[in-house]
Backbone atoms as SQL, in Angstrom:
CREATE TABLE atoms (id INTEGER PRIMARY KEY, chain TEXT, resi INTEGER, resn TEXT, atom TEXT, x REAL, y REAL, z REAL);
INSERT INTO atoms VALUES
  (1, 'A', 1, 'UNK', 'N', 0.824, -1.189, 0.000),
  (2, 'A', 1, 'UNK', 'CA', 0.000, 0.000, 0.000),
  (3, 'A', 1, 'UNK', 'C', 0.862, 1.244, 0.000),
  (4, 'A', 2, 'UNK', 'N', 1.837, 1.058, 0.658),
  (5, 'A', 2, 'UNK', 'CA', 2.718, 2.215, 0.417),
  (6, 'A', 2, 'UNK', 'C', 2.866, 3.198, 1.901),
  (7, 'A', 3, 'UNK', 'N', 3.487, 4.419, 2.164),
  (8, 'A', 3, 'UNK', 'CA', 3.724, 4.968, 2.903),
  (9, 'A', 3, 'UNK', 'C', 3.050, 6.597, 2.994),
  (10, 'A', 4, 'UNK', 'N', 2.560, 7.395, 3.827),
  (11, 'A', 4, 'UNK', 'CA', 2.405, 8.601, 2.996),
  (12, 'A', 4, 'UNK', 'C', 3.017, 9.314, 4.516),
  (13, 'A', 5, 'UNK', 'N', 3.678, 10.813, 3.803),
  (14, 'A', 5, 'UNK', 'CA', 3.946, 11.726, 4.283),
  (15, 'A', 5, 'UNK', 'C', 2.875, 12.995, 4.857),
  (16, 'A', 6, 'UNK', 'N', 2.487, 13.355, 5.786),
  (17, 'A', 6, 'UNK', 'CA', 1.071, 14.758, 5.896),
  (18, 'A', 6, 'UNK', 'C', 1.496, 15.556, 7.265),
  (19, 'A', 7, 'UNK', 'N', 0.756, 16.491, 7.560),
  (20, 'A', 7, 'UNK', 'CA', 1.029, 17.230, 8.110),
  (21, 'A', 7, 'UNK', 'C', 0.232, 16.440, 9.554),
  (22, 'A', 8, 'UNK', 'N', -0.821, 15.896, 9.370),
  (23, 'A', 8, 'UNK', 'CA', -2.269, 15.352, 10.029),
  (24, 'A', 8, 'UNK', 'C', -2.512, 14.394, 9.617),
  (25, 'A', 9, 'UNK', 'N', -3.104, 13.193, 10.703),
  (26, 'A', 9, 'UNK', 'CA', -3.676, 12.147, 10.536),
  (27, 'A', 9, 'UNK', 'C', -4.609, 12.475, 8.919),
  (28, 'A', 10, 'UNK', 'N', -5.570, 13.324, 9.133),
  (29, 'A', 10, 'UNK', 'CA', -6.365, 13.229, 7.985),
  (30, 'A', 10, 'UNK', 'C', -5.636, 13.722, 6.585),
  (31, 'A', 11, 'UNK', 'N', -4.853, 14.043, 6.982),
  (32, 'A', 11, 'UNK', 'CA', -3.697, 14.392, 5.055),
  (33, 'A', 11, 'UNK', 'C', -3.245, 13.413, 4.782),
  (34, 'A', 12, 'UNK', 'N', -2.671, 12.665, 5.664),
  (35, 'A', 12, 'UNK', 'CA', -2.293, 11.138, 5.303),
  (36, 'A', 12, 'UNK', 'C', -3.526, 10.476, 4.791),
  (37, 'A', 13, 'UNK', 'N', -4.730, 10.297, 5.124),
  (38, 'A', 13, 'UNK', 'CA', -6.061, 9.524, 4.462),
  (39, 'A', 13, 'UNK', 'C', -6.184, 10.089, 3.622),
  (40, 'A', 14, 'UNK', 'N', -6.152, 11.539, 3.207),
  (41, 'A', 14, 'UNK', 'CA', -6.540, 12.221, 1.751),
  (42, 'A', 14, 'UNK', 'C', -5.617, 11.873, 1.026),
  (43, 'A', 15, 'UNK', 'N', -4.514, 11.689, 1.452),
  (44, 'A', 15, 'UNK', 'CA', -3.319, 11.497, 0.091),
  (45, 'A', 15, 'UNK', 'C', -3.381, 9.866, -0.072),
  (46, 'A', 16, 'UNK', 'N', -3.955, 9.190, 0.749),
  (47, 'A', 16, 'UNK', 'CA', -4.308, 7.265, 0.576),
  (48, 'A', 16, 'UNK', 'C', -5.515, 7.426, -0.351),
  (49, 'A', 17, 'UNK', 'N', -6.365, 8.236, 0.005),
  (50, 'A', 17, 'UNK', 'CA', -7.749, 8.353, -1.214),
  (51, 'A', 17, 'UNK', 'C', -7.499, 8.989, -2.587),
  (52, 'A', 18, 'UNK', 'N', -6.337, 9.581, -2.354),
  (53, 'A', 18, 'UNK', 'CA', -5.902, 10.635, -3.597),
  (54, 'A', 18, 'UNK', 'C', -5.502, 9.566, -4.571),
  (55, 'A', 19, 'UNK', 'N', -4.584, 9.118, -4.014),
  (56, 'A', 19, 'UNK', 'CA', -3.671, 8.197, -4.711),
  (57, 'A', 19, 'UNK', 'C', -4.693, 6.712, -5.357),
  (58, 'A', 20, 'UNK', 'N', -5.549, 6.235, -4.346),
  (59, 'A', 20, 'UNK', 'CA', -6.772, 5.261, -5.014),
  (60, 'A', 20, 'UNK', 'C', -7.759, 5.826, -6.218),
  (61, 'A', 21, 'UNK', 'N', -7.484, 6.649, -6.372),
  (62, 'A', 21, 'UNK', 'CA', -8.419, 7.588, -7.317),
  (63, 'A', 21, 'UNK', 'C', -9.820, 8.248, -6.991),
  (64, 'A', 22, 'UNK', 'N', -9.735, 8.900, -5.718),
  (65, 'A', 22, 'UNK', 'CA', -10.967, 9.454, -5.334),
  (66, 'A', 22, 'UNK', 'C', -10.410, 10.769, -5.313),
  (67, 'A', 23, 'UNK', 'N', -11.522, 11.298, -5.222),
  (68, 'A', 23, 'UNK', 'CA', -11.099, 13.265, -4.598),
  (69, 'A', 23, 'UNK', 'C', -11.117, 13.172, -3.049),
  (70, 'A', 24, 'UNK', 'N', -11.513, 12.521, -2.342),
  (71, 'A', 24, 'UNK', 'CA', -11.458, 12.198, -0.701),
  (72, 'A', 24, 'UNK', 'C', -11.811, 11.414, -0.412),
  (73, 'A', 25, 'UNK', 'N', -11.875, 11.305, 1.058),
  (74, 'A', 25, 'UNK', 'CA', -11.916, 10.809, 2.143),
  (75, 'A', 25, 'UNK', 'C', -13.277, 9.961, 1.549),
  (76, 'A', 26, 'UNK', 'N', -14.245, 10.852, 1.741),
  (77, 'A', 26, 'UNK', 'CA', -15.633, 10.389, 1.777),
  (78, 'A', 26, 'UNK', 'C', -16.356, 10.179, 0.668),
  (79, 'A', 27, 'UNK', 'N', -15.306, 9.784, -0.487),
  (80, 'A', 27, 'UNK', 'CA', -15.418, 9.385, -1.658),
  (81, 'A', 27, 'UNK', 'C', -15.688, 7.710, -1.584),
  (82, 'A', 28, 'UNK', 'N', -14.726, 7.187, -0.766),
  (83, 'A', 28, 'UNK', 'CA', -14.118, 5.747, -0.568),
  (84, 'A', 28, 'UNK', 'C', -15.343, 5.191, -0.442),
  (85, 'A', 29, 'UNK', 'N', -16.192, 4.271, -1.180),
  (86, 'A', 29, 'UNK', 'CA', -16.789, 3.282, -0.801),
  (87, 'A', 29, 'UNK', 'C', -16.340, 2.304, 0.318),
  (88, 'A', 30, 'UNK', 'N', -17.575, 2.605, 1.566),
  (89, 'A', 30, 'UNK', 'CA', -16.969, 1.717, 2.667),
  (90, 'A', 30, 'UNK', 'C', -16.360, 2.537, 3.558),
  (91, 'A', 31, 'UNK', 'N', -15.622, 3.541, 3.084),
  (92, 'A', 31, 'UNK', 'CA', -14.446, 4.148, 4.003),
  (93, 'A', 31, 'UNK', 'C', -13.290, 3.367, 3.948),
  (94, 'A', 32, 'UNK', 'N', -12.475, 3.738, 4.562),
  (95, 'A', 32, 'UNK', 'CA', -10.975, 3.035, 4.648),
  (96, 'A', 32, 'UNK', 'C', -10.552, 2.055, 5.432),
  (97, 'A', 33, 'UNK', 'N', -11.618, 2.008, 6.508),
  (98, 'A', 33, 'UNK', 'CA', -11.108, 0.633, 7.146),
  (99, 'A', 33, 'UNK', 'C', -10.466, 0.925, 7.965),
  (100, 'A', 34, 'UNK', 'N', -9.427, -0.102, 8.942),
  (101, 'A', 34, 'UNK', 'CA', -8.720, 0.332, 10.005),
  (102, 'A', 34, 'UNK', 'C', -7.473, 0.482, 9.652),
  (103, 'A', 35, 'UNK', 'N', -6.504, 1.598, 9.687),
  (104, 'A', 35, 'UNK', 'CA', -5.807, 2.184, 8.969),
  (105, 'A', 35, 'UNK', 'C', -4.452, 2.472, 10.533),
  (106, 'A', 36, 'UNK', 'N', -3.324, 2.545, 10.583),
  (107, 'A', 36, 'UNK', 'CA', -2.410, 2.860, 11.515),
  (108, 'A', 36, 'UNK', 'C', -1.692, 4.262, 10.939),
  (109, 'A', 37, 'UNK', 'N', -1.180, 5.345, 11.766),
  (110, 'A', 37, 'UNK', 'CA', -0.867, 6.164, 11.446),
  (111, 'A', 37, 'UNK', 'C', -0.134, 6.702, 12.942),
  (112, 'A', 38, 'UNK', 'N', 1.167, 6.888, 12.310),
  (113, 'A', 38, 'UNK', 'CA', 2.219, 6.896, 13.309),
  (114, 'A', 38, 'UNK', 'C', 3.402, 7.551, 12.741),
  (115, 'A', 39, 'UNK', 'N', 4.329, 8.326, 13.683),
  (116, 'A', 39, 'UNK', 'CA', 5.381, 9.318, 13.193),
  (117, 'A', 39, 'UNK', 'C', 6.727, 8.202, 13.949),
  (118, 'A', 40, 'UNK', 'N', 7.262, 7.640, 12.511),
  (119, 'A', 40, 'UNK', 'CA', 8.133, 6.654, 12.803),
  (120, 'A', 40, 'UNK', 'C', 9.915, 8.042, 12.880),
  (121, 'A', 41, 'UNK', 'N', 10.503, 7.140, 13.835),
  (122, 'A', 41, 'UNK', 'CA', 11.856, 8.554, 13.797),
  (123, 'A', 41, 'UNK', 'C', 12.883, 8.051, 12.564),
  (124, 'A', 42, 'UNK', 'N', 12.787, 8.653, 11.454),
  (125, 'A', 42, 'UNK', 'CA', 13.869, 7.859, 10.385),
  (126, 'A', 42, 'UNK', 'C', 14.735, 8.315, 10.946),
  (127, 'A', 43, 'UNK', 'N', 15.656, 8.810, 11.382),
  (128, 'A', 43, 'UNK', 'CA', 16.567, 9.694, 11.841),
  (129, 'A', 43, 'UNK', 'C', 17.362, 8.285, 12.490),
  (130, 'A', 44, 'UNK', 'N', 16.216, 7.787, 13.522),
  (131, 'A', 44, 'UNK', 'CA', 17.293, 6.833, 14.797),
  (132, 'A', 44, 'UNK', 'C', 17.331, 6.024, 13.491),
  (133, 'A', 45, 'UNK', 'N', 16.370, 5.559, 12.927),
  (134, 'A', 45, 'UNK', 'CA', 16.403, 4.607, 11.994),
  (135, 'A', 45, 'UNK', 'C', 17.657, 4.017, 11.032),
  (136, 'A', 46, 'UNK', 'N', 17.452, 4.708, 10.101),
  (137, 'A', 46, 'UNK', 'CA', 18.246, 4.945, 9.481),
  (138, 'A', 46, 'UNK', 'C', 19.901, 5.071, 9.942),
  (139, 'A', 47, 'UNK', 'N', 20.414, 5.714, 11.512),
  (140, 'A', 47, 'UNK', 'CA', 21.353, 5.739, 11.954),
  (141, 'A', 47, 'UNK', 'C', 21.899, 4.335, 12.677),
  (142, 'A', 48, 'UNK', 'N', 20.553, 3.834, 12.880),
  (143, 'A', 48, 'UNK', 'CA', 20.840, 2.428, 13.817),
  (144, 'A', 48, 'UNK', 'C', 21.017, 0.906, 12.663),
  (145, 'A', 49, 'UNK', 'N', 20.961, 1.527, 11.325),
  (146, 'A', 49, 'UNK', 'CA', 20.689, 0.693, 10.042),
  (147, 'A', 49, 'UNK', 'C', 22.464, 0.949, 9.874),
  (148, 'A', 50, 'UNK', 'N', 22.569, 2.023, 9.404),
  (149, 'A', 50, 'UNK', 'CA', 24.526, 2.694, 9.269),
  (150, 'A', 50, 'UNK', 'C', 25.317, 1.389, 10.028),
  (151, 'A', 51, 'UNK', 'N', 24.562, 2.267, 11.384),
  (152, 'A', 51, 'UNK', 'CA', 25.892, 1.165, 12.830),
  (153, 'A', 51, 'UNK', 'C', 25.648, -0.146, 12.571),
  (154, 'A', 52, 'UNK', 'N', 24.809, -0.641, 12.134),
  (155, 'A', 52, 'UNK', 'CA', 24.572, -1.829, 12.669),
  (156, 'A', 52, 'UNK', 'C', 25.358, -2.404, 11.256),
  (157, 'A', 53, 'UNK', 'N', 25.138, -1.841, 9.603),
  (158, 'A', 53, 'UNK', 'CA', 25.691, -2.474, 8.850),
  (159, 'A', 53, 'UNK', 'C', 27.038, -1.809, 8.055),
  (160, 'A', 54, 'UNK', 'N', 27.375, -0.850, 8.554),
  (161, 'A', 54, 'UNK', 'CA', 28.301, -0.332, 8.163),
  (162, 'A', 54, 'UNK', 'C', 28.078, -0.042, 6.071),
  (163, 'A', 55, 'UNK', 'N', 26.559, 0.079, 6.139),
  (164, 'A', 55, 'UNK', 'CA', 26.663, 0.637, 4.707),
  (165, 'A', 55, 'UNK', 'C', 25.669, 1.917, 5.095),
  (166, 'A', 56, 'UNK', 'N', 25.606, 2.851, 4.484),
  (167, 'A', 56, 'UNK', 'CA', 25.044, 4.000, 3.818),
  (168, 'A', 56, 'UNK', 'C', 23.548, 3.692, 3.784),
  (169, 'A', 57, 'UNK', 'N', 22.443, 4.507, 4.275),
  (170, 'A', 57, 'UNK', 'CA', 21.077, 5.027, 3.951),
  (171, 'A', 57, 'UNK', 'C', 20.783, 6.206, 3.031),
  (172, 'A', 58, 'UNK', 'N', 20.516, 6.545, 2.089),
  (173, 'A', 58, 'UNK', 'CA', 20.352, 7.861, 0.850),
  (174, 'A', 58, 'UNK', 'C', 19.031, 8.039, 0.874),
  (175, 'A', 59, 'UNK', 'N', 18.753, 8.982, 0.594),
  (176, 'A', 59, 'UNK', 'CA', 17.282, 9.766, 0.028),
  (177, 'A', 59, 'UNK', 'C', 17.264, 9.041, -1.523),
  (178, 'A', 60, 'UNK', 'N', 15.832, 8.123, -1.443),
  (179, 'A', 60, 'UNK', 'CA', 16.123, 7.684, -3.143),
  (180, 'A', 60, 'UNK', 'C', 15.035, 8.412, -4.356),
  (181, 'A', 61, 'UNK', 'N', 16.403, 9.304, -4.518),
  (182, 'A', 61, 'UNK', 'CA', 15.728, 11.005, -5.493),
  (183, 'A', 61, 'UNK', 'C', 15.360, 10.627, -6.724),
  (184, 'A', 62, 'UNK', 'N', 16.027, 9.514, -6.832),
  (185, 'A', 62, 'UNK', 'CA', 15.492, 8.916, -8.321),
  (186, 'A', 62, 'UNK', 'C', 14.761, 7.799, -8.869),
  (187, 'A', 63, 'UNK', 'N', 14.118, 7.281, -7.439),
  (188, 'A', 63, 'UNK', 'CA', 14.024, 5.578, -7.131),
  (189, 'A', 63, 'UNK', 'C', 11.912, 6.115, -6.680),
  (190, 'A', 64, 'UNK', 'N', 11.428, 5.431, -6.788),
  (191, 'A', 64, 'UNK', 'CA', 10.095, 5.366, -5.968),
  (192, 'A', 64, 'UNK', 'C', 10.059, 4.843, -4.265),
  (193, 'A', 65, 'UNK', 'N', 10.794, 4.719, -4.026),
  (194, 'A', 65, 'UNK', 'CA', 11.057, 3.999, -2.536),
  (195, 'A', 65, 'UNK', 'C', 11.261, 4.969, -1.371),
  (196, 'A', 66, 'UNK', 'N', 10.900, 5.172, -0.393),
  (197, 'A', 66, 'UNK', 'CA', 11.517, 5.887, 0.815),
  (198, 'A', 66, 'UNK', 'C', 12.844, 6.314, 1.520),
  (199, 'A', 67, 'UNK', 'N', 13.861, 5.235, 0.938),
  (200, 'A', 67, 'UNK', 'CA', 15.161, 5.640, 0.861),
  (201, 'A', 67, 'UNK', 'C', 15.856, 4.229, 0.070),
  (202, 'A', 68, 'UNK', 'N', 17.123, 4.963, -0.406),
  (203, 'A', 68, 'UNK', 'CA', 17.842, 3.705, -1.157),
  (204, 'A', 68, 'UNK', 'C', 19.297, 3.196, 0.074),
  (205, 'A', 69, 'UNK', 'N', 19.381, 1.633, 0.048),
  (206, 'A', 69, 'UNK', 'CA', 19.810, 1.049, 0.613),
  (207, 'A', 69, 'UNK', 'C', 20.644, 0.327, -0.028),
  (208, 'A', 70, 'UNK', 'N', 22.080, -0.374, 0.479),
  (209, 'A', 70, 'UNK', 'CA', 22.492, -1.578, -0.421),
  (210, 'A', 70, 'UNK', 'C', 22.230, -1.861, -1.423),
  (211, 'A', 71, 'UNK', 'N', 22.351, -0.638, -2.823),
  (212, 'A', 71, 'UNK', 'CA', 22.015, -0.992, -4.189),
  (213, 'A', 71, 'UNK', 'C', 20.417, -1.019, -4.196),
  (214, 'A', 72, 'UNK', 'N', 19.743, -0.928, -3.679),
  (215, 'A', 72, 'UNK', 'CA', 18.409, -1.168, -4.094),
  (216, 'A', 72, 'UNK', 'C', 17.092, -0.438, -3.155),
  (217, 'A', 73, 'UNK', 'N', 16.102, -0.011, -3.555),
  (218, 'A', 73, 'UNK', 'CA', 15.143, 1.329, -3.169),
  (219, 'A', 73, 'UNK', 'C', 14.384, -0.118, -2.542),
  (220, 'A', 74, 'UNK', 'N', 13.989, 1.098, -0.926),
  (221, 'A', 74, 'UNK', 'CA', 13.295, 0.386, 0.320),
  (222, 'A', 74, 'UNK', 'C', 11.999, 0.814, 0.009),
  (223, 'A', 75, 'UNK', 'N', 10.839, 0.356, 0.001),
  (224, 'A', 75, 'UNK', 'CA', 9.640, 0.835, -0.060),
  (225, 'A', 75, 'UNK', 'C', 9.102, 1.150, 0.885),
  (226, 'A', 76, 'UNK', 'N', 9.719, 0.597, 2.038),
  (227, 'A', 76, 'UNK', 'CA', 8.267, 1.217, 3.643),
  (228, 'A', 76, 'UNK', 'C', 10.235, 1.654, 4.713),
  (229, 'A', 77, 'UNK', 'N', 9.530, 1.948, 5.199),
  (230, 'A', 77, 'UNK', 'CA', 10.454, 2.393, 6.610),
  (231, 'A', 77, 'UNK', 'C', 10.334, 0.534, 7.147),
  (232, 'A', 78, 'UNK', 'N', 9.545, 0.117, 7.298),
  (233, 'A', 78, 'UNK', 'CA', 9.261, -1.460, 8.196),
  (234, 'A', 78, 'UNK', 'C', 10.763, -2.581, 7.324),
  (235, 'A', 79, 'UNK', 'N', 10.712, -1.845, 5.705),
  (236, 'A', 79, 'UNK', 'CA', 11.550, -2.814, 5.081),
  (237, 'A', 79, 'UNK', 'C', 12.833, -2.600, 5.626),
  (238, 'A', 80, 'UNK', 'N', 13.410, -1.132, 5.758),
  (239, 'A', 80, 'UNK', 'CA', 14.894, -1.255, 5.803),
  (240, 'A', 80, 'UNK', 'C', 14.792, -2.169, 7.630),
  (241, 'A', 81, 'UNK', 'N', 14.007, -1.543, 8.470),
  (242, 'A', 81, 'UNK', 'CA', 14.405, -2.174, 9.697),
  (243, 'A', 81, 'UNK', 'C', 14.262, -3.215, 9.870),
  (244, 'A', 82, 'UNK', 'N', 14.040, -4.081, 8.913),
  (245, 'A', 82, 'UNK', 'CA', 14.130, -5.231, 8.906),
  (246, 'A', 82, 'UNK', 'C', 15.239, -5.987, 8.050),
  (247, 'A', 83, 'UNK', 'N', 16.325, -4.967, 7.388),
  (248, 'A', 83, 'UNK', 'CA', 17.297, -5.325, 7.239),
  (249, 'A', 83, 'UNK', 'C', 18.261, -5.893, 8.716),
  (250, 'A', 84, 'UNK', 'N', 17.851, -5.239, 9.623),
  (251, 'A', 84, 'UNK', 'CA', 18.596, -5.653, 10.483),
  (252, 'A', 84, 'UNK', 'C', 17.941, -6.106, 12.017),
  (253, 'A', 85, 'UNK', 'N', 17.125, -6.633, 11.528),
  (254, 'A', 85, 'UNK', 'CA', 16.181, -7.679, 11.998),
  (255, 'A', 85, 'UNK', 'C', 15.212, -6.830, 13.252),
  (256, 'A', 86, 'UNK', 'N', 14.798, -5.707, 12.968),
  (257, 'A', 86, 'UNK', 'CA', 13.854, -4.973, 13.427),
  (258, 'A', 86, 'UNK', 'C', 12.761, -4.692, 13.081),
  (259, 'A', 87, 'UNK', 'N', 11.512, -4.269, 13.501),
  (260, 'A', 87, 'UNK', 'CA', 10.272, -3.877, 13.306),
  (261, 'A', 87, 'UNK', 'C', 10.516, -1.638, 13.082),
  (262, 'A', 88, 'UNK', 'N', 9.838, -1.487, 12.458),
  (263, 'A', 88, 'UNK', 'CA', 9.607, -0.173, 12.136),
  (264, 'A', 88, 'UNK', 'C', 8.301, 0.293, 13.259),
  (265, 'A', 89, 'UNK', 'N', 7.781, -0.722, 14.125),
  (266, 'A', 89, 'UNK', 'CA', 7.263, 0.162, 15.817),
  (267, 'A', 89, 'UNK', 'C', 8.668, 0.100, 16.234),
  (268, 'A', 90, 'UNK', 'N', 9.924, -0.078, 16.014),
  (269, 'A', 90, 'UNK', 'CA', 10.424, -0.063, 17.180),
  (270, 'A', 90, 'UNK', 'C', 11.609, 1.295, 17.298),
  (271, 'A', 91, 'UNK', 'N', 10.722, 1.827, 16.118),
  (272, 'A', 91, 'UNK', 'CA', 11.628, 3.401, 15.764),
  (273, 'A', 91, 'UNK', 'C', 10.091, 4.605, 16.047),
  (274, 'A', 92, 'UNK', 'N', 9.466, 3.933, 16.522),
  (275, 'A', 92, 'UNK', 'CA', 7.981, 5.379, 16.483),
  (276, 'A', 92, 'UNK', 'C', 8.606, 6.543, 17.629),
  (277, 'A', 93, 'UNK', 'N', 8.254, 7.568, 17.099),
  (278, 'A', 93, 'UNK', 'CA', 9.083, 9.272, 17.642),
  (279, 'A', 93, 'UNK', 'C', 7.871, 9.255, 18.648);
């Protein structure tokens, strides 16, 4: 499903409805369902990914992914921390 960036719980659902092809929220047949929304810290993340593997985390500027890793674009924050055998709750700010 992917990741989204917002200012507010509800910008994050508009940009999940945006992206499904609605104009909003209350477009969604059904509604959205039960949905998690949480401010994960990339910061420790990403730093505790470095130490732990001694390679590099990048912004992937050219990739569709959330950041590029070991040759290849991470799609969720949950993926890279699980490069090194972590959960992405276990970085929430």
């Amino acid at each position: 499903m992917g990741e989204y960036r917002a200012d507010s719980h509800n910008g994050a659902l508009e940009a999940l409805a945006r992206d499904s092809g609605y104009s909003n929220v209350e477009d969604v047949p059904g509604g959205l369902g039960e949905f998690i929304v949480a401010m994960v810290d990339i910061d420790k993340l990403a730093s505790e990914v470095v130490q732990a593997t001694g390679k590099s985390v990048f912004q992937d500027a050219y990739g569709s992914g959330v950041c590029y890793f070991d040759g290849e674009s991470i799609y969720s924050w949950d993926e890279l921390a699980l490069k090194i055998g972590a959960r992405v709750w276990d970085f929430l700010a």
